[in-house]
C-alpha positions as CSV (number, residue, x, y, z in Angstrom):
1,X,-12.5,34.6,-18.5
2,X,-13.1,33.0,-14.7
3,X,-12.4,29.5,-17.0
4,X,-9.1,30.1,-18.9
5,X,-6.5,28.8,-16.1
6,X,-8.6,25.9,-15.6
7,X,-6.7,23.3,-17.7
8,X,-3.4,25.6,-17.4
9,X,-3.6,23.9,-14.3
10,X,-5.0,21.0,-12.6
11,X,-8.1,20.7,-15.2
12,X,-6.5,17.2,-16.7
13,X,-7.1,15.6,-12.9
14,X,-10.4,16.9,-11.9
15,X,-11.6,19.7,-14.4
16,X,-15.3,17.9,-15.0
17,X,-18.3,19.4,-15.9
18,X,-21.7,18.9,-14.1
19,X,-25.3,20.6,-15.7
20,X,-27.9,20.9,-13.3
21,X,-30.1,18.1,-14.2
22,X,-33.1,20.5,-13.9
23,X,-31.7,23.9,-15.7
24,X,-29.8,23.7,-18.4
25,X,-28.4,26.7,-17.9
26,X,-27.0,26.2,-15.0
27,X,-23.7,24.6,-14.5
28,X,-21.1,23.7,-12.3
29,X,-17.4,23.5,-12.9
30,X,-14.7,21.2,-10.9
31,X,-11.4,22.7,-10.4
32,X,-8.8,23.7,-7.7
33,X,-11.9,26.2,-6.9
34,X,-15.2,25.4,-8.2
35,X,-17.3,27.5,-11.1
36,X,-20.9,28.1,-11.5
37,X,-22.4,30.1,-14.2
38,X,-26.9,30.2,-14.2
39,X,-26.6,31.8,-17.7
40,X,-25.1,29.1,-19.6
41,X,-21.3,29.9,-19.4
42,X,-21.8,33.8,-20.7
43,X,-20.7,34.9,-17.0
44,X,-19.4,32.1,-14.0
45,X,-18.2,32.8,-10.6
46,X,-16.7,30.9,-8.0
47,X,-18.1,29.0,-5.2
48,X,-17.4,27.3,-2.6
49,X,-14.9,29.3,-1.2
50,X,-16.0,27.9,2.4
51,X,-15.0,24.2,1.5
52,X,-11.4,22.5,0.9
53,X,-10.1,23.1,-2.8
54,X,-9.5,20.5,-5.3
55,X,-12.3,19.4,-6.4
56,X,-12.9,15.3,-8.4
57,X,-17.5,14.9,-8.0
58,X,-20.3,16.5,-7.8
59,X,-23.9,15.4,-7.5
60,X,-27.2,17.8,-7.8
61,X,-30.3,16.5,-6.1
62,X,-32.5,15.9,-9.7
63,X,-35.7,16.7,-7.0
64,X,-33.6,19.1,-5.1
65,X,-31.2,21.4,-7.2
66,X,-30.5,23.6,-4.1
67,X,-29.2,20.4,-2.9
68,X,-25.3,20.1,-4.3
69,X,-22.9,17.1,-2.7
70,X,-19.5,18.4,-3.4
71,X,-16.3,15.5,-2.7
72,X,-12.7,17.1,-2.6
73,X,-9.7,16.5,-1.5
74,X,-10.8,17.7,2.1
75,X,-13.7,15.0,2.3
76,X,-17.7,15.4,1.8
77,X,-19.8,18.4,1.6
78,X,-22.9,19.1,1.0
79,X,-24.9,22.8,0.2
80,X,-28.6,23.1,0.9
81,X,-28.6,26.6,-0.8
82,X,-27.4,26.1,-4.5
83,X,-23.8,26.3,-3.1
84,X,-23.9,29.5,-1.6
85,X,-22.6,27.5,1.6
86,X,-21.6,24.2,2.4
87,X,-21.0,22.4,5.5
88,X,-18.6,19.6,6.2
89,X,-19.2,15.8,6.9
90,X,-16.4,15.2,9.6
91,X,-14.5,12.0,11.0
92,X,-15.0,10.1,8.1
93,X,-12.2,7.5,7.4
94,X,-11.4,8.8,3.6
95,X,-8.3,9.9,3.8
96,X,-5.9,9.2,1.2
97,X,-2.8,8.2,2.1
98,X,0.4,8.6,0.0
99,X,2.6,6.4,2.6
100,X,2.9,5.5,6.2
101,X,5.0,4.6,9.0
102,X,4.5,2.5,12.4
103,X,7.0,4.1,15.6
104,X,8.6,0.4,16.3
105,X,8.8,1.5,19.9
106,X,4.9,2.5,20.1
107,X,3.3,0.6,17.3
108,X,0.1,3.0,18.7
109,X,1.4,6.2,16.9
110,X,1.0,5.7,13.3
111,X,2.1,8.8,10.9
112,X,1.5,9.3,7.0
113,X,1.5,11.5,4.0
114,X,-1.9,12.4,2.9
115,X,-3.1,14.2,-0.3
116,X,-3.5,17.8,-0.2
117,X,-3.6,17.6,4.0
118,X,0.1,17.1,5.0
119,X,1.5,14.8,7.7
120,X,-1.1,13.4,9.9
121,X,0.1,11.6,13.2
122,X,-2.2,9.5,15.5
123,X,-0.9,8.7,19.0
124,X,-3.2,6.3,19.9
125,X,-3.8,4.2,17.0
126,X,-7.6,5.3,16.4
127,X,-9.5,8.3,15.3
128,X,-7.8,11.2,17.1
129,X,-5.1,12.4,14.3
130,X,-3.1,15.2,14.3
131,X,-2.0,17.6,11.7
132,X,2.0,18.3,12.2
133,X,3.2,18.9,8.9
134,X,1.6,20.8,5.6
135,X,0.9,20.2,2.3
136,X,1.0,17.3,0.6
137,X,2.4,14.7,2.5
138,X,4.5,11.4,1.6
139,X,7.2,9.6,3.2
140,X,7.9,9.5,7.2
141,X,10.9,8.1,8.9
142,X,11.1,7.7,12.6
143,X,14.6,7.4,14.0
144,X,13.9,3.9,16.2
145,X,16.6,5.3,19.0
146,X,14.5,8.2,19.7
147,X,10.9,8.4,18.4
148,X,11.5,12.2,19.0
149,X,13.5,12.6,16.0
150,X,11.1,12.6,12.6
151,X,12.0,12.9,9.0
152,X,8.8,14.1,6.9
153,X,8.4,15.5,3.5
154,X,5.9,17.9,1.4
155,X,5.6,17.6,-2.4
156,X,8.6,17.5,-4.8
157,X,11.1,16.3,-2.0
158,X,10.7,19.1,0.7
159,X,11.9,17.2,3.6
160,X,12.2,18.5,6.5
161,X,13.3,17.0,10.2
162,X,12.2,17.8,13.8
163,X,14.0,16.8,17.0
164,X,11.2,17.2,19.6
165,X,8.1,14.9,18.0
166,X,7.1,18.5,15.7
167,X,6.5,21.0,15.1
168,X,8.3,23.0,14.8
169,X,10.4,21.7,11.8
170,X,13.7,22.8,9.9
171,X,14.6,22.1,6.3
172,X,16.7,18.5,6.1
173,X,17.8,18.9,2.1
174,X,21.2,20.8,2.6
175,X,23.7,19.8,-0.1
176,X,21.3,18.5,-2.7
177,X,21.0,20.5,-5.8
178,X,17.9,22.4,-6.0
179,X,18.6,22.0,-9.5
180,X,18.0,18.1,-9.3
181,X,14.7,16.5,-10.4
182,X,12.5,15.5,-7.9
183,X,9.7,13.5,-8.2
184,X,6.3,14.2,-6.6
185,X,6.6,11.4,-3.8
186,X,10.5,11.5,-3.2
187,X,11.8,8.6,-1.7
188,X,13.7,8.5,1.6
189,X,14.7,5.8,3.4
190,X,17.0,5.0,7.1
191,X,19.9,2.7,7.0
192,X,18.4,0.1,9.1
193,X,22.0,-0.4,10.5
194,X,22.6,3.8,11.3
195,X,20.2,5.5,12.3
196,X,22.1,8.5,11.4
197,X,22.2,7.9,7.9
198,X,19.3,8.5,5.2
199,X,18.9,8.1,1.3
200,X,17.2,10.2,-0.6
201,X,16.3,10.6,-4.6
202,X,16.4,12.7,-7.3
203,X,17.5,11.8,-11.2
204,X,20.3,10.3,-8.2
205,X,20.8,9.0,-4.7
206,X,22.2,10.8,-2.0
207,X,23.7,10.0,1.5
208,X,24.1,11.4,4.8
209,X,25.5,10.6,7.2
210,X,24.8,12.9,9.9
211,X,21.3,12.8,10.4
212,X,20.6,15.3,7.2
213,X,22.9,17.9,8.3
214,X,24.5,17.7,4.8
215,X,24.2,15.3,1.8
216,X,26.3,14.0,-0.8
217,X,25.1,12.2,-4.2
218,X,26.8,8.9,-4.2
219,X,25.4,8.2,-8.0
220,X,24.8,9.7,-11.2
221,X,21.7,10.2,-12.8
222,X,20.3,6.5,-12.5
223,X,17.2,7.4,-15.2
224,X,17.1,8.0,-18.9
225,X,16.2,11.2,-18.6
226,X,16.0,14.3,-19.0
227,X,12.6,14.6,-20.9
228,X,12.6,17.6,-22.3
229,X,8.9,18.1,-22.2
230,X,8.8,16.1,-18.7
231,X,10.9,17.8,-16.1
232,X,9.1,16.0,-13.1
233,X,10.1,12.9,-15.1
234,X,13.5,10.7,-15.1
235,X,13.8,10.1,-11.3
236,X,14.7,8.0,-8.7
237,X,11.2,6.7,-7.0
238,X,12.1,3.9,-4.3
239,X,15.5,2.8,-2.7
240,X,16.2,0.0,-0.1
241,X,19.0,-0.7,1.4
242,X,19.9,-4.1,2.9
243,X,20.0,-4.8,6.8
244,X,22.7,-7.5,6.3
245,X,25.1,-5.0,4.7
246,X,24.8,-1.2,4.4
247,X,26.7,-1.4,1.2
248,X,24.3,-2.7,-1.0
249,X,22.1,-0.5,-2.3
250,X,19.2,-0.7,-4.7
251,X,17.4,2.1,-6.5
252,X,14.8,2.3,-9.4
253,X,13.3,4.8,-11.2
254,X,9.7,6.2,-12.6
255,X,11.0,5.4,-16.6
256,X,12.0,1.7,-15.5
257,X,15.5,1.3,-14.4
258,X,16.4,-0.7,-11.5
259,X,20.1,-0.5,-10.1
260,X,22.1,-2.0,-7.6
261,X,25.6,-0.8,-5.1
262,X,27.0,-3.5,-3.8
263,X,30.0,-0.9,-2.5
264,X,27.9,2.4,-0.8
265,X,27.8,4.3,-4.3
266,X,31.2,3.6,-5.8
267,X,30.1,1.7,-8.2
268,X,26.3,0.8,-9.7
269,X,25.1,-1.9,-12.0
270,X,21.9,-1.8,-13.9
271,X,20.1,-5.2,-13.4
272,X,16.6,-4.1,-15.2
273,X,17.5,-5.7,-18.7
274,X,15.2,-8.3,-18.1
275,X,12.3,-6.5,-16.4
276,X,9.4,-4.8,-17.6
277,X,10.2,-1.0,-19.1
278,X,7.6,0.4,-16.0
279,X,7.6,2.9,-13.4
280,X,9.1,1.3,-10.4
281,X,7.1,1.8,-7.1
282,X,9.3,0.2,-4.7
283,X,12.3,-2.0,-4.0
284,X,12.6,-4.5,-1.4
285,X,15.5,-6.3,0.2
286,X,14.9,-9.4,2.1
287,X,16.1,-9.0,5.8
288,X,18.9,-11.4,6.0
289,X,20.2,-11.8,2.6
290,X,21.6,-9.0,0.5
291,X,21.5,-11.0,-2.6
292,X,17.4,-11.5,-2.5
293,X,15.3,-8.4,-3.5
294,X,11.7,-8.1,-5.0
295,X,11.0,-5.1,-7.0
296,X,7.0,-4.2,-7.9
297,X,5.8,-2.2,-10.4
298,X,2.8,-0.1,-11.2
299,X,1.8,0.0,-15.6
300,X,-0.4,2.6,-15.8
301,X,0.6,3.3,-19.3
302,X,0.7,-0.5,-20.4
303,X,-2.3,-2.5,-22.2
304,X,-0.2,-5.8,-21.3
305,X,0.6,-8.0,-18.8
306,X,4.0,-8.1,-18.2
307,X,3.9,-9.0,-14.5
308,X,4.0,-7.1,-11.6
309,X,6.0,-8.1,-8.9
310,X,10.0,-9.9,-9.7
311,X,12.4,-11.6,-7.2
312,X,15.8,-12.1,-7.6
313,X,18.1,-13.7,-5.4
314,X,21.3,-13.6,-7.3
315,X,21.0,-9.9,-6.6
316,X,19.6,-8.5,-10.2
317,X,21.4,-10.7,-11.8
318,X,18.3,-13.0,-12.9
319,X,14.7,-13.0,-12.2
320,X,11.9,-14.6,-11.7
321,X,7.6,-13.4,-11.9
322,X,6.1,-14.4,-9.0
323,X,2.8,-12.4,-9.6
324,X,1.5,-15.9,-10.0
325,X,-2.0,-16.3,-9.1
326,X,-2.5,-12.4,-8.1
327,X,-5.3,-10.4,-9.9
328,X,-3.8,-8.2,-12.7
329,X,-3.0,-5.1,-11.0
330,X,-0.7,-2.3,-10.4
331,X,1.0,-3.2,-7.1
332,X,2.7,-0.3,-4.7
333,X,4.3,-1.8,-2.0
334,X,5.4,-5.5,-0.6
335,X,7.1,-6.4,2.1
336,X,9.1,-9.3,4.0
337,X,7.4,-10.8,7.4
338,X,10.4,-10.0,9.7
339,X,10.1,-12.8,11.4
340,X,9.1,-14.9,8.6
341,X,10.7,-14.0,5.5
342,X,9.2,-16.6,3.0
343,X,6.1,-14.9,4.2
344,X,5.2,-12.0,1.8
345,X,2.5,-9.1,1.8
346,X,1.8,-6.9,-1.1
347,X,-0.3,-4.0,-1.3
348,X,-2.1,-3.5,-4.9
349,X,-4.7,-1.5,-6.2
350,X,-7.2,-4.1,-5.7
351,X,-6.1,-4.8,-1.8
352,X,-3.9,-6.6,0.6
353,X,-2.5,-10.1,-0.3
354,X,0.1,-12.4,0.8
355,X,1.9,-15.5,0.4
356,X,3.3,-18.3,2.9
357,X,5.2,-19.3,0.6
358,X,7.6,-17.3,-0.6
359,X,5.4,-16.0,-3.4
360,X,4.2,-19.4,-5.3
361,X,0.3,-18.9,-4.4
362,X,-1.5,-15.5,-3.2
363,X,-4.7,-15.1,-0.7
364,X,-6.6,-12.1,0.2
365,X,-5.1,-11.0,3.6
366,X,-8.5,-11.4,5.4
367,X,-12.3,-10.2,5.3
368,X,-13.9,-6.8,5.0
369,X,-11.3,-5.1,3.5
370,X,-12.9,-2.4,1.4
371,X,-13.0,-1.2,-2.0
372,X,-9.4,0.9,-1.8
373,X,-6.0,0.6,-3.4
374,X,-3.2,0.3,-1.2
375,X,-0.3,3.3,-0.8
376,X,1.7,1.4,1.8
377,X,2.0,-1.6,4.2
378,X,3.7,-1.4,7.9
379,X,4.4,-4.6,9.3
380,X,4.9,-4.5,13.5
381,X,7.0,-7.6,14.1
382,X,6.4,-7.5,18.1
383,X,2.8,-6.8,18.2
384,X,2.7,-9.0,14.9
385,X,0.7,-6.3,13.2
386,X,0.2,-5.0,9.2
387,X,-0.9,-1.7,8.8
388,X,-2.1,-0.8,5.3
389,X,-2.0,3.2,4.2
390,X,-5.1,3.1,1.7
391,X,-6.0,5.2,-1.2
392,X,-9.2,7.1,0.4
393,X,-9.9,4.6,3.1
394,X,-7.9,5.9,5.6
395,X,-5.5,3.3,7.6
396,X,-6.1,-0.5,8.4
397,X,-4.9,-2.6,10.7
398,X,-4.9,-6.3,10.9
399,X,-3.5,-9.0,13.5
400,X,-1.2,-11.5,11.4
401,X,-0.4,-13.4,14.5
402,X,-2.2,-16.1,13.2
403,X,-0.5,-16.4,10.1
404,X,2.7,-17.6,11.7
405,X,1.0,-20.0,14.2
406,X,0.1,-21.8,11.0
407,X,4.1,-21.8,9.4
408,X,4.8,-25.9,8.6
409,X,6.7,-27.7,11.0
410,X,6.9,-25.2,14.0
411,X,5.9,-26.2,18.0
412,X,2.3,-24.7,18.7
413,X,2.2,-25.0,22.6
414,X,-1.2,-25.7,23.9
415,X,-2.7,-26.5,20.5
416,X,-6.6,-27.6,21.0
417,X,-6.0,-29.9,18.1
418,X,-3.6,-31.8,15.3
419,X,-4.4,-32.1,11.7
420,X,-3.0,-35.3,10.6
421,X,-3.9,-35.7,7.2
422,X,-5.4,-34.8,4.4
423,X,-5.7,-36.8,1.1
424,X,-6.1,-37.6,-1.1
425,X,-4.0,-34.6,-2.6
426,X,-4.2,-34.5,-5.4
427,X,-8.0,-35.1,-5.0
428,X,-10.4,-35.9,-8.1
429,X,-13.7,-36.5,-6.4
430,X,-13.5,-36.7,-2.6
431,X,-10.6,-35.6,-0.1
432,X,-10.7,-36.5,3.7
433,X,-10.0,-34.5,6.5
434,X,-8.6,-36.3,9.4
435,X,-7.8,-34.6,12.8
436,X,-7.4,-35.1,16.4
437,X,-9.4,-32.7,18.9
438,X,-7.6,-32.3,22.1
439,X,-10.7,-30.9,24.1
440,X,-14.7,-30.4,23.4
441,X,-14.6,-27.5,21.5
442,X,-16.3,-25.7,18.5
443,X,-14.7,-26.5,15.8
444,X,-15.0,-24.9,12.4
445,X,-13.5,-26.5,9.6
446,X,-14.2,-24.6,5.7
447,X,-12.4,-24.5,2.6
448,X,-11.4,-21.5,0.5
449,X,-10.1,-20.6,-2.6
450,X,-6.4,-19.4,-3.6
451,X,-8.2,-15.5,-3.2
452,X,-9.7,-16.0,0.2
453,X,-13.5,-16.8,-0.9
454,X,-15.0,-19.1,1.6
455,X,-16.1,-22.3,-1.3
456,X,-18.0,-24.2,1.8
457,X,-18.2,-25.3,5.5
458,X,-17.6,-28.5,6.3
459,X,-18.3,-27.9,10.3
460,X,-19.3,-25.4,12.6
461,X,-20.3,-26.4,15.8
462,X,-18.9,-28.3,18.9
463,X,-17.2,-31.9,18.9
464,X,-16.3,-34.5,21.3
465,X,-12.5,-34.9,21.9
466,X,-10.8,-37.4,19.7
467,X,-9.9,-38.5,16.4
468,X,-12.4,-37.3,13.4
469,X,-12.6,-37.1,9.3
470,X,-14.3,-35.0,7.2
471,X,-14.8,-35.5,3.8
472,X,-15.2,-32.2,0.8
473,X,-16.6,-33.7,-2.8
474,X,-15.7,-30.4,-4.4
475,X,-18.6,-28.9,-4.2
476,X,-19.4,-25.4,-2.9
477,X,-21.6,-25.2,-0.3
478,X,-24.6,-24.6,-3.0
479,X,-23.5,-27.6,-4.9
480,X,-21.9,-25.9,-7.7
481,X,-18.9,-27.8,-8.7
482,X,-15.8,-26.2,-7.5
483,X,-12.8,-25.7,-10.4
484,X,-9.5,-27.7,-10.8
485,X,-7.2,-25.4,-9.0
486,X,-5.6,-25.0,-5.3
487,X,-7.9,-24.6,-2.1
488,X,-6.9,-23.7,1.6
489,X,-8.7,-25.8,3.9
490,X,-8.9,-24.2,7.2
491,X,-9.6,-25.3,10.6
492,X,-10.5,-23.4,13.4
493,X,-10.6,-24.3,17.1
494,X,-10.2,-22.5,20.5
495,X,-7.6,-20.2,19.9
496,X,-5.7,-22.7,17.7
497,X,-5.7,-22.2,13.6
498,X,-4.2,-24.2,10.8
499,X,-4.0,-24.0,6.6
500,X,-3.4,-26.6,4.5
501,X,-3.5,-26.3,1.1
502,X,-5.5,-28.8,-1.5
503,X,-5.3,-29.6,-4.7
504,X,-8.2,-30.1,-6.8
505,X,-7.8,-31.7,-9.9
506,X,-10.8,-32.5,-12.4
């Protein structure tokens, strides 16, 4: 019948079953199309047929039922006519992104890989996008010598590669074995050294070295596989390759290897031993030193906490959890500061976080950030810029210039004021706050916790120049008594900012 490819197909992801809350007999079916039967399933037909495909919710007005909200992989619809006909809510900031990719030479043009609507480009940073590549989208590389050239890929590896900004587009996978594994999101990465050469995997990496005009695998199959019963399963799903020297390599896989070249390909080392047995969702090598990497991982499948997010700096030889204070969480991406490398930024399925210190203690990564996983981070070292690619939230931007003014030890030209002290710290009961104000200016001085939760406000209003202390009892600003753990008190002046961290120990 109109049902029996349903679960032949996509019906594990979003075959659910809706009854109109008013007939019983009528009921609605979510699947690449959409079903409908009014008899109670002896006849159904499709409808629809006017909206997006792939279909995850439904909702029937209860004092309504010609009223049907339909969400699919093209956005919101809604059908005033029993879903005869629906019309389309446009311009709404849901798309979800697979990855993304900032053009270093105009941070304004942002590209990405989208779910079931290709390869959308923006040239101006805001909400006119362009669609230049089909069907599902993932990875984009932008040659940084000519922002012209583009590398972009459909599902299972179709890469392809245009020359003039695209389209049009030409196939860029010539030499790799169609025979090879792929995995849904391939991974494809530029040697930040050679713009000319490119990585890509399947069950194995591959090279080129002219600008995808041919490839050659430089390893074997780096997985466990093959899986007889998975043949999407056993490959490669993130590769890095370090700026300091193009011959080190590292690759890691969906089944939970991670591997390391220190040589191009000649030779590889497996350096996962000690690491949780996870799906690997990305590898990254610290921008000066080879030898430090920080590999994240996802544990979909896994009841326990094993830790998501390693660093090694003996490269794979040892490592070391920093997942510290972050929530539990599958985490997709992180990535070095370029111009700060102990500063760290990981996307996770809760959000942004990041670390100014090299990974000990976490913060949210601002305010407002909304309820969305995160598929990618960009980080814009001139504009000192983080783009995050969001899980059905579209793309976020956020200025970390701030961030670095606050780094330890480092001039800060026309500062409004100096934070001298503040101690106890350690503190038990009372910790004071002692700073010099340059000029008359607002001030605003509060504390947070280690996840970016304002606790209280100790000022927020103007004071006179000169020296002043204020004093936090550990208290939130509702009196609650805060818990033994670290705080980030922040102060807040003109254009100046600073962090120091506090300890608060009952």
């Amino acid at each position: 019948g109109a049902l029996s490819s349903l679960y032949s197909s996509f019906g594990w992801y979003f075959g659910n079953i809706y009854v109109d809350p008013v007939n019983e007999n009528t009921v609605y079916v979510l699947g690449v199309p959409m079903y409908k039967t009014t008899n109670g399933g002896s006849s159904w037909s499709t409808v629809g047929n006017d909206m997006h495909v792939d279909h995850h919710a439904i909702w029937v007005n209860p004092n309504n039922p010609q009223e049907v909200w339909v969400g699919n992989d093209g956005g919101l619809y809604v059908s005033q006519n029993g879903a005869a006909s629906f019309s389309h809510f446009d311009n709404m900031p849901i798309s979800q992104f697979y990855a993304g990719a900032v053009d270093v030479n105009y941070p304004e043009r942002l590209y990405g890989g989208t779910q079931d609507n290709g390869t959308l480009r923006t040239l101006g940073g805001s909400g006119s996008w362009q669609h230049i590549l089909g069907g599902d989208g993932f990875y984009v590389v932008i040659d940084p010598t000519n922002s012209n050239i583009l590398y972009a890929e459909y599902q299972w590896g179709g890469l392809q590669k245009t020359t003039n900004g695209g389209p049009p587009w030409s196939s860029a996978t010539t030499g790799i074995s169609s025979g090879d594994r792929t995995n849904w999101m391939t991974p494809v990465v530029m040697d930040p050294s050679n713009n000319n050469v490119l990585y890509y995997g399947t069950q194995r990496v591959w090279r080129t070295t002219n600008g995808a005009a041919s490839w050659q695998a430089i390893s074997s199959d780096l997985s466990n596989g093959p899986y007889p019963t998975m043949s999407t399963f056993g490959t490669v799903t993130t590769i890095d390759v370090a700026a300091g020297d193009p011959d080190v390599i590292y690759a890691g896989t969906d089944d939970g290897n991670l591997w390391v070249t220190a040589d191009g390909g000649a030779n590889w080392s497996l350096i996962s031993a000690s690491l949780p047995q996870r799906w690997v969702t990305r590898v990254t090598v610290h921008p000066t030193d080879p030898a430090t990497v920080i590999v994240t991982f996802s544990g979909f499948r896994s009841g326990e906490n094993m830790g998501h997010i390693f660093r090694s700096t003996d490269m794979g030889a040892s490592w070391e959890d920093i997942s510290n204070n972050l929530p539990e969480a599958p985490i997709q991406v992180m990535r070095f500061d370029p111009d700060y490398p102990d500063y760290y930024y990981v996307g996770s399925d809760l959000g942004v976080y990041y670390s100014l210190d090299a990974g000990s203690n976490w913060a949210v990564l601002g305010e407002n950030y909304p309820a969305a996983g995160v598929a990618d981070l960009m980080v814009h070292a001139a504009t000192r810029t983080l783009t995050a690619a969001t899980h059905g939230r579209s793309m976020l931007r956020i200025d970390i210039s701030n961030l670095t003014a606050l780094r330890p030890g480092e001039a800060r030209p026309a500062d409004t004021f100096t934070l001298e002290n503040i101690y106890p710290n350690p503190f038990n009961s009372q910790a004071q706050i002692e700073f010099v104000l340059h000029r008359a200016l607002p001030v605003e001085v509060a504390v947070y916790d280690i996840l970016g939760r304002r606790v209280t406000t100790l000022n927020n209003g103007p004071l006179a120049p000169g020296r002043h202390r204020l004093s936090w009892d550990g208290r939130s600003e509702y009196g609650v008594t805060a818990a033994s753990g670290v705080y980030l008190v922040r102060i807040a002046a003109g254009p100046s900012r600073e962090v120091r961290r506090i300890i608060l120990a009952r």
